[in-house]
Every structure is written in C-alpha cells, then in structure tokens.
N, C-alpha and C positions, 0 to 999 in steps of 0.2 A: 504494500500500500504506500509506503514511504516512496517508491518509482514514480507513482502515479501523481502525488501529492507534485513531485517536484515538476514534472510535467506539468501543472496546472500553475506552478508557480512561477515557470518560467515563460509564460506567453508576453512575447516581444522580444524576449533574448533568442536568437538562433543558434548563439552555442551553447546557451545552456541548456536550449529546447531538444537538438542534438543531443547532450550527454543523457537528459532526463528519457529519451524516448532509446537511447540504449540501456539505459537502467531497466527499462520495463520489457523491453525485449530478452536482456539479460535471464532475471525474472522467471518470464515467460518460457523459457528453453529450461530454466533448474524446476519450475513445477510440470515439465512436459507437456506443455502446450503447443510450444513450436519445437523445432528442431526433428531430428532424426527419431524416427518409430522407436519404441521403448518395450514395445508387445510384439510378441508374435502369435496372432490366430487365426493366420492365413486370409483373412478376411480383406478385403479389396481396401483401401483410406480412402474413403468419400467426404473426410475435411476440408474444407478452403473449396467444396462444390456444390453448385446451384443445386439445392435440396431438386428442382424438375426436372434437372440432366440427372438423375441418380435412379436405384431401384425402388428410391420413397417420393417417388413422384406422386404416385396416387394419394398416397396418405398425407402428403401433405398438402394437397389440392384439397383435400375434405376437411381441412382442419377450419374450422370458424363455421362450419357446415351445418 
C-alpha cells in the first residue's frame, strides 16, 4: 500500500511518479500478480484477456443478466 500511497503522492513529479509506479510494479511481481507463472496446472493464462476473446465469453455476457 505504501507503492500506491507514493504514486498518489507524486502527481506532477515524473520522476518521482517513475520511481513510485516501479515500486508498485515491484510489489506487484513479489505478490505474483505480474511476472512469470508461479503455478503449474497446465491450464491455458487467460490474464491480461478480453474476458469475450476467452472460453468465459458466455458467462460473462450473462453477467448483469
């Protein structure tokens, strides 16, 4: 949360906005959000994909349904 915070704190600075937006990417890769798979179960990564290009297309055209 401390990444986030600094991010928000630095709008107008650009290199501090730079450092604060590697902090959270930082972050981001040590809780396994981004970076390289962590699991293996064989299963396809439909991450970072338009939920209607994917196999949950239907299911998610139904959602608010």
């Amino acid at each position: 949360m401390s990444a986030k915070r600094a991010v928000r704190d630095a709008k107008g600075d650009p290199d501090a906005m730079a450092k604060a937006r590697h902090l959270v990417d930082d972050a981001k890769v040590a809780l396994g959000e981004r970076g390289a798979l962590w699991w293996e179960d064989g299963a396809p990564d439909y991450n970072r994909h338009m939920a209607k290009n994917t196999p949950y297309a239907e299911w998610f055209a139904n959602l608010g349904k």
